[in-house]
MIDO-933027 format. One line per 5 residues: number of its first residue (from 1); for each residue x, y, z of C-alpha. Coordinates in steps of 0.25 Angstrom, whole numbers. Layout:
# residues N
NUM = X/Y/Z | ...
//
This chain:
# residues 419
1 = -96/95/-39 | -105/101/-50 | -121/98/-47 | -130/99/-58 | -144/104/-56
6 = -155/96/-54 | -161/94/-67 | -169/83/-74 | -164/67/-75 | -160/64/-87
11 = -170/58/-98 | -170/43/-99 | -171/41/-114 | -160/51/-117 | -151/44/-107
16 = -152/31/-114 | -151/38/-128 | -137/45/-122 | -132/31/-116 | -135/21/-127
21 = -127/32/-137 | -117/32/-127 | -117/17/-128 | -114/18/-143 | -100/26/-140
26 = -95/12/-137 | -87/20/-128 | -76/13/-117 | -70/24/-108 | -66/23/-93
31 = -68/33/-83 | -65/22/-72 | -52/26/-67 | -44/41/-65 | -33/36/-74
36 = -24/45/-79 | -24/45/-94 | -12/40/-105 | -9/56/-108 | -8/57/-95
41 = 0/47/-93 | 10/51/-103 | 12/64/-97 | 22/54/-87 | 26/46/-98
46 = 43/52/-95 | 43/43/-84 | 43/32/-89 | 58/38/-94 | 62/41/-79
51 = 69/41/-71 | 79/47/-81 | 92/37/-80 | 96/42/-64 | 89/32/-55
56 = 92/40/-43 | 83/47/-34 | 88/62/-28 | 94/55/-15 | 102/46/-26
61 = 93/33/-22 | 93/24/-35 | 77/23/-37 | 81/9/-43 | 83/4/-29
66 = 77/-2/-17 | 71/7/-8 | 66/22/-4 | 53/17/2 | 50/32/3
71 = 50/34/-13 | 58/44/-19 | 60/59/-11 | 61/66/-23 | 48/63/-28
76 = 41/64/-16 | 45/78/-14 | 38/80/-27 | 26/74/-23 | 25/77/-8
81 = 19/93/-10 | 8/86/-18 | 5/77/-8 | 6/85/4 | 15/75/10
86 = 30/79/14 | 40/71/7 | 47/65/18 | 33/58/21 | 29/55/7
91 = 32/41/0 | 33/40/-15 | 29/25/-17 | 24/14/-30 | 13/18/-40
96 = 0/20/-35 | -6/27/-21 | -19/18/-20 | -6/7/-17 | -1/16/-5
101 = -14/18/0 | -19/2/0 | -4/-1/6 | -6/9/18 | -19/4/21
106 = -13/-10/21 | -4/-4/29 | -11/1/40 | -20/-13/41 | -8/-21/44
111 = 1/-10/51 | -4/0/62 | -4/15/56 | 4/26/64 | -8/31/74
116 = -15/17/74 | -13/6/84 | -18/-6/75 | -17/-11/60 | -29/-8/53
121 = -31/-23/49 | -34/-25/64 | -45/-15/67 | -59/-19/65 | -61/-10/55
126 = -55/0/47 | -63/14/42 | -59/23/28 | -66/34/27 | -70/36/10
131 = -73/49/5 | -83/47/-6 | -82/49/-19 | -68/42/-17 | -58/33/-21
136 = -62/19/-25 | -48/13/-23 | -47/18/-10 | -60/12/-5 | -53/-2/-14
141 = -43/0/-3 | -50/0/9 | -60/-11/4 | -45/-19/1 | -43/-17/15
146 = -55/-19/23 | -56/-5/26 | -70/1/27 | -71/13/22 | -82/23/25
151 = -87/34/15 | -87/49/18 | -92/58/9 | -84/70/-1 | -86/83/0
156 = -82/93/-8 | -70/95/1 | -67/82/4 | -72/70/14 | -85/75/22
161 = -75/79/35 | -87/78/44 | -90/65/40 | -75/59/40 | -72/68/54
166 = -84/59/61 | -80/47/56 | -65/47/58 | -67/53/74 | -76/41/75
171 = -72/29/71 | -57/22/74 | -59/12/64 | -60/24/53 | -44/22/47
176 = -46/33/37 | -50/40/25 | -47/41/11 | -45/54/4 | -40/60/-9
181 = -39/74/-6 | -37/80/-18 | -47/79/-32 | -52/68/-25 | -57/55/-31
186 = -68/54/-36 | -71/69/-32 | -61/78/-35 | -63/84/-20 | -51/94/-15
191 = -52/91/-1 | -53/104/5 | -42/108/17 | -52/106/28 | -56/93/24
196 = -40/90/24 | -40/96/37 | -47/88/43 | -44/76/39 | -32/79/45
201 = -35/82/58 | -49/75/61 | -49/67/73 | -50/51/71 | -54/39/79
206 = -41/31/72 | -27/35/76 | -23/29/63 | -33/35/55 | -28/39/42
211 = -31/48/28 | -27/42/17 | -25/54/9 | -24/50/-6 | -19/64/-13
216 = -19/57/-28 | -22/69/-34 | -16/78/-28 | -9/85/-39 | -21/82/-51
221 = -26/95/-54 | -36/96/-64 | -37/113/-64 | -26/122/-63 | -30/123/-49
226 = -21/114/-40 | -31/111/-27 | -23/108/-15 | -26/102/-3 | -23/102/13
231 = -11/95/17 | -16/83/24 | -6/77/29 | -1/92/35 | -13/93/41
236 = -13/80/48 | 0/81/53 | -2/94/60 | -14/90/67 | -7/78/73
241 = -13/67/62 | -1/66/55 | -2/52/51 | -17/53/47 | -14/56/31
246 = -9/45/20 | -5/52/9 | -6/46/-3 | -3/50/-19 | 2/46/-32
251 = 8/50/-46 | -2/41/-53 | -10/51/-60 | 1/59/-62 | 13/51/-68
256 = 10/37/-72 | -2/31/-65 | 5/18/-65 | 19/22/-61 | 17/33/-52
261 = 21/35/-38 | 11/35/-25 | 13/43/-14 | 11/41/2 | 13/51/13
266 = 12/52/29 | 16/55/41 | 29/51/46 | 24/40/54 | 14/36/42
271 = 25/37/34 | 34/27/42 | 23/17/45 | 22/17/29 | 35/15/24
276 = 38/5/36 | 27/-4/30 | 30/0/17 | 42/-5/18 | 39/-20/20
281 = 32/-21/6 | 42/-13/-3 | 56/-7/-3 | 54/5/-11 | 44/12/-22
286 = 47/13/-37 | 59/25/-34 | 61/25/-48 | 48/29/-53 | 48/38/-41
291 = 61/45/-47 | 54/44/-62 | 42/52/-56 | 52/61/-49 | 58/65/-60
296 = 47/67/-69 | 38/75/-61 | 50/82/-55 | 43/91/-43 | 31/96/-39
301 = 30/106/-51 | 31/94/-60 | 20/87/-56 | 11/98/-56 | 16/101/-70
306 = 13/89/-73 | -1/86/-68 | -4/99/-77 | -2/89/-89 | -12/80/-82
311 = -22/91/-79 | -22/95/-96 | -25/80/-99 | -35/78/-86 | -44/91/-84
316 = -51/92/-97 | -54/78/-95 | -62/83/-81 | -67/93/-89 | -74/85/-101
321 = -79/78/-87 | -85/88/-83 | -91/94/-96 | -98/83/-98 | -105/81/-86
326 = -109/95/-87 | -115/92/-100 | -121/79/-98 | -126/79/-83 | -128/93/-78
331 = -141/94/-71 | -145/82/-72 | -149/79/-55 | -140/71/-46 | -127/72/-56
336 = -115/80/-52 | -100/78/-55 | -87/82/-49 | -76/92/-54 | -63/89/-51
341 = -52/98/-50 | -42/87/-50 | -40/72/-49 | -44/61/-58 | -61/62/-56
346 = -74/66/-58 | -83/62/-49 | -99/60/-55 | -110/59/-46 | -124/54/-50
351 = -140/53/-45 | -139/40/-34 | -139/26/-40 | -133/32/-54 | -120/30/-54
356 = -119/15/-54 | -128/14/-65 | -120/27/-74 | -108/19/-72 | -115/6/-77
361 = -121/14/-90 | -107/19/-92 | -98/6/-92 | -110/1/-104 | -109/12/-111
366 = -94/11/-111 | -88/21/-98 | -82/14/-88 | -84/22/-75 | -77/21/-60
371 = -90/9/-53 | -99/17/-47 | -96/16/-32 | -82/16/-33 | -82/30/-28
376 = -85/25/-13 | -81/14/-5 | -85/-2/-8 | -89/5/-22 | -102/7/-16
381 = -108/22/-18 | -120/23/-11 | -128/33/-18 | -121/27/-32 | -120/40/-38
386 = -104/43/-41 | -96/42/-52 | -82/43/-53 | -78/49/-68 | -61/46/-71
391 = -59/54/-83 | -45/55/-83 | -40/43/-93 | -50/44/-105 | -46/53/-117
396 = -55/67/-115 | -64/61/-127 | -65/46/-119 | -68/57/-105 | -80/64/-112
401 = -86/53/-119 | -85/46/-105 | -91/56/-99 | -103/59/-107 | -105/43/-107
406 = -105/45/-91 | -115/58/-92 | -124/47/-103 | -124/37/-91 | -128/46/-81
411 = -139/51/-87 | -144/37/-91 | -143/32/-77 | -150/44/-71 | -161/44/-81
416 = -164/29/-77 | -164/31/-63 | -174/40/-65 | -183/33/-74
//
Protein backbone atom coordinates (compact mmCIF):
# COMPACT_ATOMS: atom_id res chain seq x y z
CA UNK A 1 0.00 0.00 0.00
CA UNK A 2 1.63 3.20 -1.06
CA UNK A 3 0.71 6.57 1.44
CA UNK A 4 1.16 9.65 0.14
CA UNK A 5 2.04 12.64 2.33
CA UNK A 6 -0.01 14.72 3.89
CA UNK A 7 -0.12 17.66 1.72
CA UNK A 8 -2.84 20.38 0.85
CA UNK A 9 -6.66 19.40 -0.88
CA UNK A 10 -6.79 19.99 -3.93
CA UNK A 11 -8.09 23.54 -5.32
CA UNK A 12 -11.84 23.83 -6.22
CA UNK A 13 -11.79 25.67 -9.30
CA UNK A 14 -8.97 23.65 -10.78
CA UNK A 15 -10.87 20.47 -10.05
CA UNK A 16 -14.04 21.77 -11.89
CA UNK A 17 -11.78 23.00 -14.91
CA UNK A 18 -9.91 19.40 -14.98
CA UNK A 19 -13.62 17.65 -14.79
CA UNK A 20 -15.70 19.60 -17.23
CA UNK A 21 -12.59 18.96 -19.93
CA UNK A 22 -12.78 15.41 -18.90
CA UNK A 23 -16.52 15.61 -19.66
CA UNK A 24 -15.66 16.92 -23.26
CA UNK A 25 -13.55 13.55 -24.02
CA UNK A 26 -17.13 12.09 -24.53
CA UNK A 27 -15.34 9.07 -23.24
CA UNK A 28 -17.27 5.39 -22.40
CA UNK A 29 -14.81 3.09 -20.66
CA UNK A 30 -15.60 0.41 -18.01
CA UNK A 31 -13.40 -0.39 -15.24
CA UNK A 32 -16.37 -2.41 -13.50
CA UNK A 33 -15.45 -5.92 -13.81
CA UNK A 34 -11.82 -8.03 -13.81
CA UNK A 35 -12.55 -9.29 -17.28
CA UNK A 36 -10.04 -10.66 -19.24
CA UNK A 37 -9.51 -8.95 -22.40
CA UNK A 38 -10.05 -10.04 -26.32
CA UNK A 39 -6.05 -10.43 -26.79
CA UNK A 40 -6.30 -12.32 -24.10
CA UNK A 41 -8.72 -14.38 -24.85
CA UNK A 42 -7.31 -15.27 -28.02
CA UNK A 43 -4.17 -16.56 -26.68
CA UNK A 44 -6.79 -19.81 -26.06
CA UNK A 45 -8.27 -19.31 -29.18
CA UNK A 46 -6.74 -23.39 -30.24
CA UNK A 47 -9.42 -24.66 -28.19
CA UNK A 48 -11.85 -24.12 -29.87
CA UNK A 49 -9.96 -26.81 -32.35
CA UNK A 50 -9.75 -29.36 -29.52
CA UNK A 51 -9.93 -32.04 -28.68
CA UNK A 52 -8.08 -33.02 -31.87
CA UNK A 53 -10.40 -35.92 -33.57
CA UNK A 54 -9.67 -38.75 -30.34
CA UNK A 55 -12.51 -38.19 -27.83
CA UNK A 56 -10.99 -40.47 -25.48
CA UNK A 57 -9.60 -39.66 -22.00
CA UNK A 58 -5.95 -41.36 -20.78
CA UNK A 59 -8.05 -44.14 -18.96
CA UNK A 60 -9.78 -44.82 -22.56
CA UNK A 61 -13.39 -43.24 -21.16
CA UNK A 62 -15.12 -41.58 -24.24
CA UNK A 63 -15.50 -37.86 -22.85
CA UNK A 64 -18.66 -37.70 -25.26
CA UNK A 65 -20.34 -39.85 -22.65
CA UNK A 66 -22.49 -39.93 -19.56
CA UNK A 67 -20.56 -39.81 -16.48
CA UNK A 68 -17.13 -39.32 -14.51
CA UNK A 69 -18.63 -37.16 -11.81
CA UNK A 70 -15.18 -36.61 -10.80
CA UNK A 71 -14.14 -34.82 -14.11
CA UNK A 72 -11.31 -35.88 -16.01
CA UNK A 73 -7.73 -37.34 -14.01
CA UNK A 74 -5.67 -35.98 -16.37
CA UNK A 75 -6.47 -32.59 -15.95
CA UNK A 76 -6.65 -32.54 -12.42
CA UNK A 77 -3.22 -33.64 -12.02
CA UNK A 78 -2.36 -30.55 -13.97
CA UNK A 79 -4.08 -28.35 -11.85
CA UNK A 80 -3.94 -30.22 -8.30
CA UNK A 81 0.00 -28.55 -7.52
CA UNK A 82 -1.66 -25.24 -8.23
CA UNK A 83 -4.32 -25.58 -6.03
CA UNK A 84 -2.57 -27.33 -3.26
CA UNK A 85 -5.24 -30.01 -3.28
CA UNK A 86 -4.20 -33.91 -4.03
CA UNK A 87 -5.65 -35.24 -7.15
CA UNK A 88 -7.63 -38.00 -5.82
CA UNK A 89 -9.42 -35.20 -3.80
CA UNK A 90 -9.97 -32.68 -6.41
CA UNK A 91 -12.95 -32.28 -8.87
CA UNK A 92 -12.67 -30.85 -12.27
CA UNK A 93 -16.38 -29.56 -12.86
CA UNK A 94 -18.74 -26.92 -15.31
CA UNK A 95 -17.47 -23.34 -16.07
CA UNK A 96 -17.43 -21.10 -13.38
CA UNK A 97 -16.24 -21.41 -9.48
CA UNK A 98 -18.64 -18.77 -8.07
CA UNK A 99 -21.36 -21.83 -9.25
CA UNK A 100 -19.44 -24.42 -7.03
CA UNK A 101 -19.32 -22.25 -4.31
CA UNK A 102 -23.32 -21.14 -4.17
CA UNK A 103 -24.08 -25.06 -4.76
CA UNK A 104 -22.00 -26.11 -1.77
CA UNK A 105 -23.51 -23.46 0.46
CA UNK A 106 -26.87 -24.66 -0.84
CA UNK A 107 -25.70 -27.79 -0.09
CA UNK A 108 -24.82 -27.51 3.55
CA UNK A 109 -28.42 -25.64 4.10
CA UNK A 110 -30.40 -28.64 3.07
CA UNK A 111 -27.87 -31.58 3.97
CA UNK A 112 -25.88 -31.75 7.41
CA UNK A 113 -22.01 -31.15 6.61
CA UNK A 114 -19.36 -33.86 7.81
CA UNK A 115 -18.70 -32.52 11.59
CA UNK A 116 -22.23 -30.81 11.88
CA UNK A 117 -25.40 -32.27 13.35
CA UNK A 118 -28.08 -30.09 11.61
CA UNK A 119 -28.68 -28.53 8.09
CA UNK A 120 -27.87 -25.01 8.03
CA UNK A 121 -31.42 -24.14 6.77
CA UNK A 122 -32.55 -25.32 10.40
CA UNK A 123 -30.34 -23.27 12.65
CA UNK A 124 -31.48 -20.02 13.87
CA UNK A 125 -28.80 -18.42 12.27
CA UNK A 126 -25.96 -18.80 10.04
CA UNK A 127 -22.50 -16.47 10.43
CA UNK A 128 -19.75 -15.79 7.42
CA UNK A 129 -17.02 -14.05 8.40
CA UNK A 130 -16.07 -11.34 5.29
CA UNK A 131 -12.68 -10.09 5.13
CA UNK A 132 -12.95 -6.44 3.92
CA UNK A 133 -12.03 -5.16 1.08
CA UNK A 134 -13.45 -8.44 -0.60
CA UNK A 135 -15.52 -10.11 -3.05
CA UNK A 136 -18.85 -8.59 -3.92
CA UNK A 137 -20.22 -11.92 -5.39
CA UNK A 138 -19.35 -13.76 -2.40
CA UNK A 139 -21.32 -11.48 -0.08
CA UNK A 140 -24.30 -11.88 -3.27
CA UNK A 141 -24.16 -15.40 -2.26
CA UNK A 142 -24.58 -15.31 1.42
CA UNK A 143 -27.40 -12.54 1.06
CA UNK A 144 -28.99 -15.37 -1.81
CA UNK A 145 -28.91 -17.55 1.07
CA UNK A 146 -29.95 -15.83 4.20
CA UNK A 147 -26.57 -15.97 5.39
CA UNK A 148 -25.30 -13.09 7.63
CA UNK A 149 -22.21 -12.19 7.11
CA UNK A 150 -19.97 -10.34 9.58
CA UNK A 151 -16.83 -8.07 8.25
CA UNK A 152 -13.46 -8.57 9.63
CA UNK A 153 -10.76 -6.36 8.67
CA UNK A 154 -7.48 -7.05 5.74
CA UNK A 155 -4.20 -6.62 6.76
CA UNK A 156 -1.45 -6.72 4.98
CA UNK A 157 -1.22 -10.36 5.50
CA UNK A 158 -4.50 -11.37 5.43
CA UNK A 159 -7.84 -11.39 7.78
CA UNK A 160 -7.07 -9.63 11.22
CA UNK A 161 -6.35 -13.22 13.00
CA UNK A 162 -7.20 -11.85 16.22
CA UNK A 163 -10.27 -10.62 15.16
CA UNK A 164 -11.39 -13.86 13.34
CA UNK A 165 -9.81 -16.26 16.23
CA UNK A 166 -12.39 -14.32 18.94
CA UNK A 167 -15.14 -14.69 16.87
CA UNK A 168 -14.93 -18.04 15.60
CA UNK A 169 -14.11 -19.56 19.47
CA UNK A 170 -17.20 -17.78 20.29
CA UNK A 171 -19.97 -18.11 18.46
CA UNK A 172 -21.45 -21.54 17.03
CA UNK A 173 -23.70 -19.95 14.66
CA UNK A 174 -20.35 -18.43 13.01
CA UNK A 175 -20.34 -21.21 9.81
CA UNK A 176 -17.39 -19.70 8.14
CA UNK A 177 -15.35 -17.42 6.31
CA UNK A 178 -14.49 -16.45 2.90
CA UNK A 179 -11.00 -16.01 1.87
CA UNK A 180 -8.97 -15.59 -1.55
CA UNK A 181 -5.72 -16.16 -0.47
CA UNK A 182 -3.56 -15.19 -3.06
CA UNK A 183 -3.46 -11.51 -4.92
CA UNK A 184 -6.61 -11.10 -3.16
CA UNK A 185 -9.64 -9.29 -4.47
CA UNK A 186 -9.79 -6.21 -4.27
CA UNK A 187 -6.25 -5.97 -2.43
CA UNK A 188 -3.90 -8.06 -3.96
CA UNK A 189 -3.10 -9.34 -0.31
CA UNK A 190 -0.65 -12.58 -0.13
CA UNK A 191 -1.81 -14.22 2.92
CA UNK A 192 1.30 -14.71 4.89
CA UNK A 193 1.94 -18.43 6.17
CA UNK A 194 0.86 -17.65 9.60
CA UNK A 195 -2.17 -16.32 8.91
CA UNK A 196 -2.70 -19.60 6.79
CA UNK A 197 -1.66 -21.32 9.90
CA UNK A 198 -4.00 -20.43 11.77
CA UNK A 199 -6.85 -20.46 9.95
CA UNK A 200 -6.15 -24.05 9.92
CA UNK A 201 -5.95 -24.75 13.29
CA UNK A 202 -7.80 -22.11 15.36
CA UNK A 203 -10.42 -23.45 17.58
CA UNK A 204 -14.19 -23.10 16.65
CA UNK A 205 -17.38 -23.04 18.37
CA UNK A 206 -19.16 -24.88 15.13
CA UNK A 207 -18.06 -28.53 14.53
CA UNK A 208 -19.09 -27.69 10.86
CA UNK A 209 -17.38 -24.80 10.54
CA UNK A 210 -15.80 -24.32 7.29
CA UNK A 211 -13.15 -22.00 4.85
CA UNK A 212 -14.13 -21.38 1.92
CA UNK A 213 -10.85 -21.20 0.43
CA UNK A 214 -11.45 -19.46 -3.28
CA UNK A 215 -7.65 -19.66 -4.69
CA UNK A 216 -8.83 -18.02 -8.17
CA UNK A 217 -5.62 -16.57 -8.55
CA UNK A 218 -3.51 -18.74 -7.75
CA UNK A 219 -1.25 -19.00 -10.82
CA UNK A 220 -1.79 -14.92 -12.04
CA UNK A 221 1.36 -13.52 -11.58
CA UNK A 222 1.95 -9.97 -12.54
CA UNK A 223 5.98 -9.97 -11.73
CA UNK A 224 8.40 -12.41 -12.52
CA UNK A 225 8.17 -13.35 -8.92
CA UNK A 226 5.63 -16.30 -8.25
CA UNK A 227 4.49 -15.75 -4.63
CA UNK A 228 3.41 -18.80 -2.98
CA UNK A 229 1.34 -19.71 -0.18
CA UNK A 230 0.92 -22.23 2.75
CA UNK A 231 -0.84 -25.35 1.89
CA UNK A 232 -4.23 -24.96 3.79
CA UNK A 233 -5.66 -27.87 3.35
CA UNK A 234 -2.12 -29.70 4.50
CA UNK A 235 -2.18 -27.86 7.42
CA UNK A 236 -5.65 -28.48 8.35
CA UNK A 237 -5.50 -32.09 7.99
CA UNK A 238 -2.50 -32.34 10.34
CA UNK A 239 -4.04 -30.53 12.89
CA UNK A 240 -6.99 -32.75 13.08
CA UNK A 241 -9.37 -30.04 11.05
CA UNK A 242 -9.23 -31.89 7.87
CA UNK A 243 -12.72 -31.18 6.76
CA UNK A 244 -12.31 -27.23 7.64
CA UNK A 245 -11.05 -26.08 4.04
CA UNK A 246 -13.38 -25.95 0.53
CA UNK A 247 -11.02 -25.35 -2.04
CA UNK A 248 -12.09 -23.64 -4.76
CA UNK A 249 -10.56 -22.46 -8.53
CA UNK A 250 -11.14 -22.02 -11.87
CA UNK A 251 -9.52 -21.64 -15.61
CA UNK A 252 -11.52 -18.46 -16.26
CA UNK A 253 -8.98 -16.10 -16.52
CA UNK A 254 -6.89 -18.32 -17.87
CA UNK A 255 -8.32 -20.00 -20.89
CA UNK A 256 -11.76 -18.89 -21.86
CA UNK A 257 -13.65 -17.21 -19.21
CA UNK A 258 -16.79 -18.47 -20.64
CA UNK A 259 -15.59 -22.17 -21.25
CA UNK A 260 -13.33 -22.89 -18.74
CA UNK A 261 -13.36 -25.38 -15.99
CA UNK A 262 -13.82 -24.79 -12.02
CA UNK A 263 -12.36 -26.63 -9.63
CA UNK A 264 -13.40 -27.94 -5.96
CA UNK A 265 -11.18 -29.85 -3.34
CA UNK A 266 -11.56 -31.40 0.23
CA UNK A 267 -11.20 -33.96 2.54
CA UNK A 268 -12.12 -37.36 1.80
CA UNK A 269 -15.20 -37.16 3.75
CA UNK A 270 -16.07 -33.62 2.23
CA UNK A 271 -15.37 -34.99 -0.93
CA UNK A 272 -18.05 -37.73 -0.62
CA UNK A 273 -20.57 -35.73 1.09
CA UNK A 274 -20.20 -33.68 -2.32
CA UNK A 275 -20.29 -35.82 -4.87
CA UNK A 276 -23.18 -37.91 -3.16
CA UNK A 277 -25.23 -34.63 -3.38
CA UNK A 278 -23.77 -33.79 -6.58
CA UNK A 279 -24.97 -36.55 -8.02
CA UNK A 280 -28.60 -36.09 -7.56
CA UNK A 281 -28.51 -32.79 -9.95
CA UNK A 282 -25.99 -33.84 -12.69
CA UNK A 283 -24.48 -37.16 -14.15
CA UNK A 284 -21.33 -35.72 -15.15
CA UNK A 285 -19.23 -32.27 -16.12
CA UNK A 286 -18.45 -31.06 -19.56
CA UNK A 287 -15.46 -34.14 -20.06
CA UNK A 288 -14.95 -32.99 -23.38
CA UNK A 289 -13.92 -29.44 -22.72
CA UNK A 290 -11.98 -30.85 -19.71
CA UNK A 291 -9.95 -33.22 -22.33
CA UNK A 292 -9.82 -29.73 -24.76
CA UNK A 293 -8.07 -27.98 -21.83
CA UNK A 294 -5.97 -30.99 -20.93
CA UNK A 295 -4.64 -31.03 -24.01
CA UNK A 296 -3.92 -27.51 -24.45
CA UNK A 297 -2.26 -26.70 -21.44
CA UNK A 298 -0.62 -30.09 -21.35
CA UNK A 299 0.99 -29.88 -17.64
CA UNK A 300 1.85 -27.65 -15.13
CA UNK A 301 4.82 -26.08 -17.15
CA UNK A 302 2.10 -25.35 -19.64
CA UNK A 303 0.13 -23.22 -17.71
CA UNK A 304 2.73 -21.40 -16.37
CA UNK A 305 3.99 -20.74 -19.70
CA UNK A 306 1.08 -19.76 -20.46
CA UNK A 307 0.04 -17.35 -17.91
CA UNK A 308 3.46 -15.44 -19.09
CA UNK A 309 1.55 -14.61 -22.20
CA UNK A 310 -1.17 -13.28 -19.83
CA UNK A 311 1.41 -11.26 -17.70
CA UNK A 312 3.11 -9.36 -21.22
CA UNK A 313 -0.64 -8.27 -22.03
CA UNK A 314 -1.67 -7.65 -18.09
CA UNK A 315 1.41 -5.89 -16.06
CA UNK A 316 1.94 -2.88 -18.02
CA UNK A 317 -1.74 -2.41 -17.80
CA UNK A 318 -0.96 -2.28 -13.64
CA UNK A 319 1.77 -0.29 -14.44
CA UNK A 320 -0.05 2.67 -16.29
CA UNK A 321 -2.35 2.13 -13.08
CA UNK A 322 0.02 3.07 -11.08
CA UNK A 323 1.82 5.73 -13.03
CA UNK A 324 -0.90 7.58 -13.07
CA UNK A 325 -2.00 7.72 -9.73
CA UNK A 326 1.51 8.73 -8.69
CA UNK A 327 1.14 11.63 -10.89
CA UNK A 328 -2.21 12.73 -10.35
CA UNK A 329 -2.86 11.96 -6.55
CA UNK A 330 0.47 11.71 -4.76
CA UNK A 331 0.25 13.76 -1.71
CA UNK A 332 -2.85 14.75 -1.70
CA UNK A 333 -4.06 13.71 2.17
CA UNK A 334 -6.25 10.63 2.93
CA UNK A 335 -5.59 9.00 -0.98
CA UNK A 336 -3.56 5.82 -1.05
CA UNK A 337 -3.82 2.86 -3.67
CA UNK A 338 -2.69 -0.72 -3.78
CA UNK A 339 0.13 -2.42 -5.78
CA UNK A 340 -0.75 -5.67 -6.73
CA UNK A 341 1.68 -8.34 -7.58
CA UNK A 342 -0.93 -10.50 -9.17
CA UNK A 343 -4.69 -10.94 -9.68
CA UNK A 344 -7.06 -8.85 -11.48
CA UNK A 345 -7.11 -5.43 -9.09
CA UNK A 346 -6.23 -2.43 -7.84
CA UNK A 347 -7.66 -1.43 -5.08
CA UNK A 348 -8.24 2.89 -4.35
CA UNK A 349 -8.78 4.27 -1.15
CA UNK A 350 -10.10 7.89 -0.61
CA UNK A 351 -10.68 10.59 2.31
CA UNK A 352 -14.46 9.05 4.19
CA UNK A 353 -17.64 9.93 2.40
CA UNK A 354 -15.52 10.36 -1.24
CA UNK A 355 -15.82 7.41 -2.74
CA UNK A 356 -19.64 7.27 -3.65
CA UNK A 357 -19.54 10.70 -4.91
CA UNK A 358 -15.95 9.86 -7.20
CA UNK A 359 -17.81 7.10 -8.50
CA UNK A 360 -20.83 9.20 -9.45
CA UNK A 361 -18.65 11.99 -11.10
CA UNK A 362 -17.04 9.30 -12.93
CA UNK A 363 -20.17 7.36 -14.47
CA UNK A 364 -21.08 11.33 -15.86
CA UNK A 365 -18.26 12.03 -17.15
CA UNK A 366 -18.21 8.64 -19.11
CA UNK A 367 -15.99 5.88 -16.48
CA UNK A 368 -18.20 3.32 -15.35
CA UNK A 369 -16.50 2.15 -12.00
CA UNK A 370 -17.23 -1.10 -9.54
CA UNK A 371 -20.61 0.81 -7.02
CA UNK A 372 -19.08 2.06 -4.31
CA UNK A 373 -19.90 -0.33 -1.56
CA UNK A 374 -19.61 -3.23 -3.32
CA UNK A 375 -16.31 -3.98 -1.77
CA UNK A 376 -18.17 -4.98 1.64
CA UNK A 377 -21.01 -6.82 2.66
CA UNK A 378 -24.88 -5.58 1.66
CA UNK A 379 -22.83 -3.15 -0.54
CA UNK A 380 -22.69 -1.00 2.31
CA UNK A 381 -18.98 0.54 3.36
CA UNK A 382 -19.20 2.32 6.30
CA UNK A 383 -16.47 4.89 6.20
CA UNK A 384 -17.53 5.12 1.92
CA UNK A 385 -13.91 5.38 1.04
CA UNK A 386 -12.82 2.34 -1.38
CA UNK A 387 -12.75 1.89 -4.89
CA UNK A 388 -12.18 -0.94 -6.71
CA UNK A 389 -10.07 -0.17 -10.22
CA UNK A 390 -10.43 -3.45 -12.79
CA UNK A 391 -8.16 -2.64 -15.56
CA UNK A 392 -7.75 -5.74 -17.08
CA UNK A 393 -10.33 -5.41 -20.20
CA UNK A 394 -9.69 -1.95 -21.64
CA UNK A 395 -6.93 -1.48 -24.35
CA UNK A 396 -3.67 0.26 -22.31
CA UNK A 397 -4.76 3.68 -24.12
CA UNK A 398 -8.88 3.22 -22.85
CA UNK A 399 -6.75 2.12 -18.95
CA UNK A 400 -4.81 5.43 -18.82
CA UNK A 401 -7.31 7.75 -20.12
CA UNK A 402 -9.68 5.77 -17.46
CA UNK A 403 -7.46 6.37 -14.93
CA UNK A 404 -6.56 9.97 -15.18
CA UNK A 405 -10.47 10.47 -15.62
CA UNK A 406 -10.75 8.64 -12.04
CA UNK A 407 -7.61 10.77 -10.67
CA UNK A 408 -9.89 14.15 -12.27
CA UNK A 409 -12.98 12.75 -10.05
CA UNK A 410 -11.23 12.35 -7.04
CA UNK A 411 -9.74 15.46 -6.79
CA UNK A 412 -13.18 17.14 -7.74
CA UNK A 413 -14.85 15.15 -4.96
CA UNK A 414 -12.14 15.98 -2.38
CA UNK A 415 -12.05 19.55 -3.31
CA UNK A 416 -16.02 19.82 -2.68
CA UNK A 417 -15.86 18.12 0.51
CA UNK A 418 -13.85 20.61 1.69
CA UNK A 419 -15.27 23.62 0.38
Amino acid sequence: MTSPADLARPDLDAARTAYEQLKDLGMKLDLTRGKPSAQQLDLASELLTLPAGEYRAADGTDTRNYGGLQGLKELREIFAPFLQVPVEQLVAFGNGSLELMHDTLVHAMLSPLPGGERRWVDEERVVFLCPVPGYDRHFSVCERLGIEMVTVPMTDDGPDMEVVEQLVVSDPAIKGIWCVPKYSNPTGVVYSDEVVRRLATMPTAAGDFRIMWDNAYTVHHLTETEHEIADLLALATEAGNADRVFVFGSTSKITLAGAGVAFFGASQRNLEWWLALTAKRTIGPDKVNHLRHAEFLGSPDGVRAHMAKHREILAPKFAAVERILSEELSGIEGVSWTRPEGGYFVTLTVPPGIASATVALAKEAGVVLTPAGATHPYGRDPDDAVIRLAPSFPVLDEVEKATRGVATCVKLAIARQGA
